[in-house]
C-alpha positions in Angstrom: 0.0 0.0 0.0 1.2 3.7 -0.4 -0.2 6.4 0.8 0.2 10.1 -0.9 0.2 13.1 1.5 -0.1 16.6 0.1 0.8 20.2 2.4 1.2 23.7 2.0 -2.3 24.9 1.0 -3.5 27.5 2.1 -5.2 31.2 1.5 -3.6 33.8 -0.4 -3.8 36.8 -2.0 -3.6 37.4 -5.9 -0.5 37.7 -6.8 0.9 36.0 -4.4 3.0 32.6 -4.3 2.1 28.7 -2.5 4.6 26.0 -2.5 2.1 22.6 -2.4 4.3 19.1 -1.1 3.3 15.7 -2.0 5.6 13.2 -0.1 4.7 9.1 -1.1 5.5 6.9 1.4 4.8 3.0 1.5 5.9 0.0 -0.6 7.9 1.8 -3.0 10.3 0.5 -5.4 10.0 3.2 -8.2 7.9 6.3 -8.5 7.2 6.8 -12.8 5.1 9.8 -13.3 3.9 12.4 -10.3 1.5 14.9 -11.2 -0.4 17.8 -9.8 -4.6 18.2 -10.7 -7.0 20.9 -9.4 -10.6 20.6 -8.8 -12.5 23.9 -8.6 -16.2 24.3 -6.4 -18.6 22.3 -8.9 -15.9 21.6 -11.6 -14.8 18.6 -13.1 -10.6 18.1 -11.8 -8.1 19.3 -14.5 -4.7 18.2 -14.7 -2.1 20.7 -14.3 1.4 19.4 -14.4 3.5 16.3 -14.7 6.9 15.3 -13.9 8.4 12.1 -15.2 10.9 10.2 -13.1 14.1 11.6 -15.1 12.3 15.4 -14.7 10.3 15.9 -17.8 8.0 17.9 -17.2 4.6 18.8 -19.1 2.1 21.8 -18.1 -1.4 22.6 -18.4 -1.8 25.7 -21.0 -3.7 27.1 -17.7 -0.3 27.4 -15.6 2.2 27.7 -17.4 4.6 30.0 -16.7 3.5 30.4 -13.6 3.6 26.7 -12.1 6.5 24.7 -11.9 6.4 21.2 -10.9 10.0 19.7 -9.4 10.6 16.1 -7.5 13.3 15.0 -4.7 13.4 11.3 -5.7 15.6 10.4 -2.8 12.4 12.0 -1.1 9.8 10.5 -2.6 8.6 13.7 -3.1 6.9 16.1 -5.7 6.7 20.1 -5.2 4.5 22.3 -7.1 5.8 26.0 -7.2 2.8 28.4 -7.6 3.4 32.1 -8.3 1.2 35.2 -9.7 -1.5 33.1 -8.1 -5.0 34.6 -9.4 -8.4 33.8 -7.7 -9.6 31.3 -10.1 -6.7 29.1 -9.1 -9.4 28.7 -5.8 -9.8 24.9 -5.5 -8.4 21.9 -4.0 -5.2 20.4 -5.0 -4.1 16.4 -5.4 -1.0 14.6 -6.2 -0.9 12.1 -8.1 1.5 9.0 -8.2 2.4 5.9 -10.6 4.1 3.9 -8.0 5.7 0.4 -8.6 5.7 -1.7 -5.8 6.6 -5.7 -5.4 5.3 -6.9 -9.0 2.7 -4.5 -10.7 2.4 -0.5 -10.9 -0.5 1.5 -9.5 -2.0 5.2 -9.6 -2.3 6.7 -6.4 -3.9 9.7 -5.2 -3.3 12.2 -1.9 -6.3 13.6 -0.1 -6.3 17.2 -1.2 -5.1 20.4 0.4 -6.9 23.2 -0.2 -6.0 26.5 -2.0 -7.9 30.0 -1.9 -6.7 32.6 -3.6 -8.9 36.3 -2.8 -9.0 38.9 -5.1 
């Protein structure tokens, strides 16, 4: 089992910056892909970002330039860098892992933390 744990939501002012953490712990022999979704009040979630293992990384049209996604393999972690934050970035924010452990690979998902962003 693994179990995804996200931090460092919070309220905020436009314009202002959050730094969201998503540490994996668990049966873990490899982490693949790690990626960041948002899901606004009465919206369907969106995907925002997506860092490969070897740090590729991939961006919603919505946050780029603004978002950047980064991992700490050795920490089994994946950070999400949010600047020039605007209030319709309001919603709750998930991690999402594809984690191998023992013989077969699984998506996992974190519980949310949520963002507000005031105008």
């Amino acid at each position: 089992q693994v179990q995804l744990v996200e931090s460092g939501g919070g309220l905020v002012q436009a314009g202002g910056s959050l730094r969201l953490s998503c540490v994996a712990s668990g049966i873990i022999f490899r982490i693949n892909d790690m990626g960041w979704y948002r899901q606004a009040p009465g919206q369907q979630r969106e995907w925002l970002a997506t860092i490969g293992n070897g740090g590729r990384t991939n961006y919603a049209d919505s946050v780029k330039d603004r978002f950047t996604i980064s991992r700490d393999n050795a920490k089994n972690t994946v950070y999400l860098q949010m600047n020039t934050l605007k209030p319709e970035d309001t919603g709750v924010y998930y991690c999402n892992a594809n984690v191998r452990s023992l013989a077969r690979s699984n998506d996992y998902w974190g519980q949310g933390t949520q963002v507000t962003v005031s105008s």
